[in-house]
C-alpha positions as CSV (number, residue, x, y, z in Angstrom):
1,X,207.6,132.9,-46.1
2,X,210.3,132.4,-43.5
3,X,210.4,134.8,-40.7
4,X,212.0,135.0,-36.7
5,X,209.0,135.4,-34.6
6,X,208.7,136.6,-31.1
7,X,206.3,134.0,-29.5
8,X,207.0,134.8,-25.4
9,X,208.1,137.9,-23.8
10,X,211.6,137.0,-22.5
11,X,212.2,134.3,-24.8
12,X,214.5,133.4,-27.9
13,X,212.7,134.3,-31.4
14,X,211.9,131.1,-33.1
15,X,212.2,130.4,-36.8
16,X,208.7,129.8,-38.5
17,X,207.5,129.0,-41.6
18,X,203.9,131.1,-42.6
19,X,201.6,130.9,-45.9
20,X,203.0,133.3,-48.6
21,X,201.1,136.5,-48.0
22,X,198.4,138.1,-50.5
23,X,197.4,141.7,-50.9
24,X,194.3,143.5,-51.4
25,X,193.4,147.3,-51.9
26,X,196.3,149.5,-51.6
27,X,198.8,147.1,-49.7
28,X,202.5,146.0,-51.8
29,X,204.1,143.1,-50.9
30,X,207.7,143.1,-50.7
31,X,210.6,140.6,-51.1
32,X,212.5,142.0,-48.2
33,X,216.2,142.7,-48.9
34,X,217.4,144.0,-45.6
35,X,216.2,144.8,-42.4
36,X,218.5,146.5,-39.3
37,X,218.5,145.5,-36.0
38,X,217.8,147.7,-33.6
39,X,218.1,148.8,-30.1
40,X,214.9,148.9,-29.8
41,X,214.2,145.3,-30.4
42,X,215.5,144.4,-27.3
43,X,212.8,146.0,-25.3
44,X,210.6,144.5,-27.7
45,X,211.9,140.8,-27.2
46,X,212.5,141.8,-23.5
47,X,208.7,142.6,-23.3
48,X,208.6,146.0,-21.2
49,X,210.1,149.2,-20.2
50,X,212.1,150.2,-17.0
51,X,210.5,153.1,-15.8
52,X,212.1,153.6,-12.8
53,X,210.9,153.4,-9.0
54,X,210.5,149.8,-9.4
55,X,207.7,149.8,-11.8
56,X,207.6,148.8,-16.0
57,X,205.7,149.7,-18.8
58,X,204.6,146.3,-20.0
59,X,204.0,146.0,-24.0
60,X,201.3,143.2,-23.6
61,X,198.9,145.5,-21.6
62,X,199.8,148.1,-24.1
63,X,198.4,146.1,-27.1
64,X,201.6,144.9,-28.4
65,X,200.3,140.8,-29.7
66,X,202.3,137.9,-29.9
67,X,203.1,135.8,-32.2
68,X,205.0,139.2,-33.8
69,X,207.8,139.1,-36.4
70,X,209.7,141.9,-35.4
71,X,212.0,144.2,-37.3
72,X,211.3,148.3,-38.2
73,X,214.1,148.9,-40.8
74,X,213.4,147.2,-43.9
75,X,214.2,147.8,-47.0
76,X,212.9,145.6,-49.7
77,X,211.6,145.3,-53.7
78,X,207.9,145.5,-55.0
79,X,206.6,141.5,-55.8
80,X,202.8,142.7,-55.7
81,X,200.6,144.9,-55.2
82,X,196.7,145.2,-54.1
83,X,194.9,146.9,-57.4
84,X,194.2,150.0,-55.9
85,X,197.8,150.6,-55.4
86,X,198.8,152.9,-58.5
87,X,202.1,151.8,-60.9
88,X,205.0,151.0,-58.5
89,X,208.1,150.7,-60.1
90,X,209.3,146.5,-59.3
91,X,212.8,147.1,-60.3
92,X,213.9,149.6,-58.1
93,X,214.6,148.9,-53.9
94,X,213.0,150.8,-51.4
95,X,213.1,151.3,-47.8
96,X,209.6,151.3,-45.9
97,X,208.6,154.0,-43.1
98,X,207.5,151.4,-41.0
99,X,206.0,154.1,-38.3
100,X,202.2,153.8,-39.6
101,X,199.6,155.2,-37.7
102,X,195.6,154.7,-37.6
103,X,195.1,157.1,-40.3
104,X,192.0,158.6,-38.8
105,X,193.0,160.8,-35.3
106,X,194.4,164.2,-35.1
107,X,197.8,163.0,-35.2
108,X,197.6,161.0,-38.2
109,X,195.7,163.9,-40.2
110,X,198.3,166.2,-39.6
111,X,201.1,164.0,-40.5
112,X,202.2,162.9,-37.7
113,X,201.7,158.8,-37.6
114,X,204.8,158.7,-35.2
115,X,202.8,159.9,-32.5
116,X,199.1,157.9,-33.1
117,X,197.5,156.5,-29.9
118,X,196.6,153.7,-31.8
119,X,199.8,152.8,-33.8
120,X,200.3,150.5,-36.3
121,X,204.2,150.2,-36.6
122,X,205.5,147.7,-38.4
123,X,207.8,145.2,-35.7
124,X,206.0,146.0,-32.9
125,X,202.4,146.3,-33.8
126,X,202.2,144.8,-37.1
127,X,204.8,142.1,-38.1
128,X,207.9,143.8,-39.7
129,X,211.5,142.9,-41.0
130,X,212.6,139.6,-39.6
131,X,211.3,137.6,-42.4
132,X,211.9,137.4,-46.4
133,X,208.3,138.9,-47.2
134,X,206.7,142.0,-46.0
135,X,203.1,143.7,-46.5
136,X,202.6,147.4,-45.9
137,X,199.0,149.1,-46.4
138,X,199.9,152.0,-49.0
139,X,203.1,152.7,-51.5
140,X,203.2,156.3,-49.7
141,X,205.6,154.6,-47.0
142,X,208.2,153.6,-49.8
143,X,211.0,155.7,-50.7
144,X,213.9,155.0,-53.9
145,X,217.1,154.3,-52.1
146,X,219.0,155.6,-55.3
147,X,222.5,154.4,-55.6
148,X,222.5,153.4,-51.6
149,X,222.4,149.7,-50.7
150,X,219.5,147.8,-49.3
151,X,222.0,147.0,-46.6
152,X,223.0,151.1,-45.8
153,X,219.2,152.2,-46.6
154,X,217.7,150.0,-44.2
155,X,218.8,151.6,-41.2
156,X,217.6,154.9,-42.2
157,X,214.0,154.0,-41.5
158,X,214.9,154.5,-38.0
159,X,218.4,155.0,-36.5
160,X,218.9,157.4,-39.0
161,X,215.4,159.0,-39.0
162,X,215.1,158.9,-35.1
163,X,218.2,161.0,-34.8
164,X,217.4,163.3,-37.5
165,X,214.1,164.2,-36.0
166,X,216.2,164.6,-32.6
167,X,218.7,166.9,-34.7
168,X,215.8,168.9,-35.9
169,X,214.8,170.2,-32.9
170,X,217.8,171.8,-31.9
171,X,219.1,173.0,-34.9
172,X,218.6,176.2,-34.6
173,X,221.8,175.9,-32.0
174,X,224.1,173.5,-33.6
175,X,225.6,176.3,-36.3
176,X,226.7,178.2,-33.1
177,X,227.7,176.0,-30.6
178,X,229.0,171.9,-30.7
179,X,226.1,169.4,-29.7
180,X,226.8,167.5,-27.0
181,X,225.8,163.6,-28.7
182,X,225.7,160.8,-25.6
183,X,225.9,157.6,-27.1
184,X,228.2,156.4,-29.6
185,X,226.3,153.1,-31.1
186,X,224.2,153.1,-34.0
187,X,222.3,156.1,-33.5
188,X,225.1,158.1,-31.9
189,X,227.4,157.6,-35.1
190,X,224.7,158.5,-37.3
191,X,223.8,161.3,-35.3
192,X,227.5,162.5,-36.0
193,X,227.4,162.3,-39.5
194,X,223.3,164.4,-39.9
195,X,225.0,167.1,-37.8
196,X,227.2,167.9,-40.5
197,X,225.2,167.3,-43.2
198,X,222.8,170.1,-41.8
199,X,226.0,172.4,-41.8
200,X,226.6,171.5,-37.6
201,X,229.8,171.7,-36.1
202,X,231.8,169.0,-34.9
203,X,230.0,167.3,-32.2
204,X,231.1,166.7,-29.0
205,X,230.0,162.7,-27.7
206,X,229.9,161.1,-24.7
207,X,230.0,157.5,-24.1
208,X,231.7,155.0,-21.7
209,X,232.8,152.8,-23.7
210,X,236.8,153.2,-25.2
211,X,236.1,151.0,-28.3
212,X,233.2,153.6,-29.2
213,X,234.3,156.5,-28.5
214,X,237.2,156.1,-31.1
215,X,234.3,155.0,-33.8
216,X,233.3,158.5,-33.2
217,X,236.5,160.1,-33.5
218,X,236.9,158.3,-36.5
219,X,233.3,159.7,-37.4
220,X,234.0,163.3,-37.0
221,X,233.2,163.7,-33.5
222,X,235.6,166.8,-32.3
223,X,236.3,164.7,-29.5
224,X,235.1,161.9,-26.8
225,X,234.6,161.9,-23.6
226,X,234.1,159.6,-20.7
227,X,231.4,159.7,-19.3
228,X,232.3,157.8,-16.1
229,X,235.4,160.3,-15.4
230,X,234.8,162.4,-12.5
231,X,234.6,164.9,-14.5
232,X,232.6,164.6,-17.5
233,X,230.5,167.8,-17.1
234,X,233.6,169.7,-16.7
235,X,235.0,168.4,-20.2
236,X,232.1,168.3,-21.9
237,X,231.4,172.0,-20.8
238,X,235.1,172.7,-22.2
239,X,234.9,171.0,-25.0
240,X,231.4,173.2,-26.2
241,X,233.2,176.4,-25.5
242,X,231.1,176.7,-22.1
243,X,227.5,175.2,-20.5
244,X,226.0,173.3,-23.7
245,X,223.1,174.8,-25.7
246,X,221.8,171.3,-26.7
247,X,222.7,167.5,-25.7
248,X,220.7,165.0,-27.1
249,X,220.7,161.7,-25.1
250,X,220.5,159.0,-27.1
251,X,220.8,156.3,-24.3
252,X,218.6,157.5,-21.3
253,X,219.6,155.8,-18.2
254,X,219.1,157.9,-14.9
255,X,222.9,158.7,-15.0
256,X,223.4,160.3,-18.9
257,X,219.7,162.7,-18.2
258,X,221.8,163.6,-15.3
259,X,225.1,164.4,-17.2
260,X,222.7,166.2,-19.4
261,X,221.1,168.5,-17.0
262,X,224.3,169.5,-15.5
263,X,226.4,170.2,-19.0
264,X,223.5,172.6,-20.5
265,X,223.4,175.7,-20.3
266,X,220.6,178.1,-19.3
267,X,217.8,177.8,-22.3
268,X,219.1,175.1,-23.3
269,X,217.4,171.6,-24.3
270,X,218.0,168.3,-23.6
271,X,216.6,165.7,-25.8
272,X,215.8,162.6,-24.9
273,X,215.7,159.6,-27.1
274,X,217.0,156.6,-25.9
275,X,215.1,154.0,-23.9
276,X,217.2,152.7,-21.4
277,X,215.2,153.4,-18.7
278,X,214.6,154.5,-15.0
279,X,213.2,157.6,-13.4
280,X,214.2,161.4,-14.0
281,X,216.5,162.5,-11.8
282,X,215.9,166.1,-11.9
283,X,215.7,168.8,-9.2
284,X,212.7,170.5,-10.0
285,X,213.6,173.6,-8.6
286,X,216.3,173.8,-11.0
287,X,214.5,173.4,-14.2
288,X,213.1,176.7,-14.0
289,X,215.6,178.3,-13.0
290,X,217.5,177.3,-15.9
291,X,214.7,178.0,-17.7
292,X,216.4,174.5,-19.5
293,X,213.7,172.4,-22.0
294,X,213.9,168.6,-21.5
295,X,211.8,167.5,-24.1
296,X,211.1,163.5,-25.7
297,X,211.6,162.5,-29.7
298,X,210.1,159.6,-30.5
299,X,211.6,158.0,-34.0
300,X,210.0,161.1,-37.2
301,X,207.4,161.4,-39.3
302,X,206.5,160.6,-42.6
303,X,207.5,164.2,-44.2
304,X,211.0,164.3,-42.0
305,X,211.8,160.9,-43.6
306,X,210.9,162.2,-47.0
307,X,213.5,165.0,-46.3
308,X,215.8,162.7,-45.0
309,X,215.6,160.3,-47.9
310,X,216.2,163.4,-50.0
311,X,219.8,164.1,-48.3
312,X,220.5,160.5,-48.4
313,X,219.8,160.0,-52.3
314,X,222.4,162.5,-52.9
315,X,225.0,161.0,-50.8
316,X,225.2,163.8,-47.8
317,X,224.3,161.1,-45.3
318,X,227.3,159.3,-44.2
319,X,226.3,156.0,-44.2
320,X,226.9,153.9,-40.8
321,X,229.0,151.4,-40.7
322,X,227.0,147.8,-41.1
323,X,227.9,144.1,-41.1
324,X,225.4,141.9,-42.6
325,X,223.9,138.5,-41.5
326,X,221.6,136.1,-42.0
327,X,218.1,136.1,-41.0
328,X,218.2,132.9,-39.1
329,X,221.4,135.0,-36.9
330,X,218.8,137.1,-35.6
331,X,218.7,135.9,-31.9
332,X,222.7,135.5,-31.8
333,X,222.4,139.1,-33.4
334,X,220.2,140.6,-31.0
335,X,222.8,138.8,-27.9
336,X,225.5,140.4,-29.5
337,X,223.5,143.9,-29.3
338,X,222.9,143.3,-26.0
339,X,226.2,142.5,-24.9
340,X,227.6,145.8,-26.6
341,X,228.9,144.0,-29.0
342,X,227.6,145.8,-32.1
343,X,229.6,148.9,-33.5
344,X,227.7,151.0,-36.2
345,X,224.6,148.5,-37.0
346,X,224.1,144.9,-37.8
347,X,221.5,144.2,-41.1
348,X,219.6,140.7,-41.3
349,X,220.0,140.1,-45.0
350,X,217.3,137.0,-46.0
């Protein structure tokens, strides 16, 4: 099998040849077909979080093991299967939940793998996408991409799924009132498009870069804003018909939580879901008396990507737009992320 594999925090992914890969039990090999880059990955290659106050969250001490193939939104067809696996249809393409948990804790039992203390996720603790074979443990983490290609499906395992679960949670406001979106990149303009398919209105998004905020006017955002202008709150509360009922901040820097905590309203909620970093830079005082909820998603679970799936099958899931490249682009990719180069999402295709 070929793969790009992370071998040193900090450093370029190398290209590696492994032994073909056998499976056992309830595990399915896969001939991966597509895999999306991610945000995300960055950190990954990058090695740590910035929390802030000078200190990091460092992925080594957090169990994370190199040599790691990276990649969390794959999408692939059946080539084996363990013989405890059940009949598994080898003509169809899938894309994999890659957010598996231990199985075994609280979390996992009530369906919530995303959220295991002992994770198994594919990319980051288990190698994932960046390679032409994959091995998951069970067929319950595959899902029929229908008519959809392995290049539009792929992302769904995260960008799309990360924002939906983000969507969920307020979406008992965004029938009433726009939600305010900050971020325009991959998530952002999928964001834009699960708002309406879950009957929102128009959202409003916030980003500071020009090039992006027109791919989410050409989305269906109702507008964009700055949100380096001096006065971002003040059109951002204008453009949601007053203080916002819900922002969800899909970059999370110590500058957009702000932008956040001024624009919504009382009861409100922010949430956050992007991983830029730093520190919260909340007066305390304040929260209460807004009585406002800041609350964290992290990625979904296995039955919110079933439900997801389920939308995207039937085509009310405007797909993001993609350019594909080859595997052995993945390190130019990933620079090209970094440098804000990437509008809509970017697909290793092996």
């Amino acid at each position: 099998m070929r793969c790009q594999s992370l071998t040193k925090f900090g450093n370029p992914l190398t290209a590696e040849e492994r032994p073909d890969m056998t499976v056992s039990g309830t595990e399915v090999l896969l001939k991966v077909t597509a895999n999306g880059v991610c945000h995300s990955d960055l950190h990954i290659r990058e090695g740590s979080y910035n929390l802030g106050h000078g200190q990091r969250m460092n992925f080594g001490e957090r169990g994370m093991k190199l040599p790691l193939v990276m990649g969390h939104e794959p999408a692939g067809r059946v080539i084996a299967a363990g013989p405890d696996a059940g009949d598994i249809d080898t003509s169809l393409d899938y894309v994999v939940y890659p957010w598996h948990g231990c199985g075994s804790c609280h979390q996992c039992k009530m369906g919530r793998e995303n959220y295991c203390a002992a994770p198994k996720f594919l990319g980051m603790f288990a190698d994932g996408g960046y390679a032409d074979m994959l091995k998951i443990p069970h067929p319950k983490y595959l899902f029929g991409i229908g008519s959809l290609t392995p290049a539009q499906a792929a992302p769904l395992a995260c960008s799309g799924l990360t924002t939906f679960s983000a969507l969920k949670k307020v979406e008992d406001t965004i029938k009433a009132a726009p939600v305010v979106i900050i971020g325009a990149g991959g998530l952002g303009l999928m964001a834009i498009g699960l708002v309406k398919s879950m009957g929102g209105l128009d959202p409003v998004v916030v980003d500071i870069d020009p090039e992006k905020r027109e791919a989410a006017l050409a989305a269906g955002a109702s507008c964009a804003i700055d949100g380096a202008a001096e006065d971002a709150v003040a059109q951002v509360q204008a453009a949601t018909g007053g203080p916002s009922l819900a922002v969800i901040d899909l970059v999370g820097a110590e500058a957009t939580a702000s932008l956040a905590f001024n624009a919504i309203a009382k009861g409100g909620k922010i949430v956050i879901v992007g991983l830029f970093g730093g520190a919260a830079p909340w007066p305390l005082p304040l929260i209460p008396v807004k009585a406002v909820t800041i609350m964290g998603s992290y990625v979904g679970s296995l039955p919110e990507f079933a439900e997801l799936m389920d939308l995207a099958v039937q085509g009310k899931v405007p797909m993001l737009p993609t350019a594909t490249h080859a595997l052995e682009e993945a390190e130019n990719v990933l620079n090209q992320l970094e440098e804000g180069k990437v509008i809509g999402r970017a697909v290793l295709t092996p």
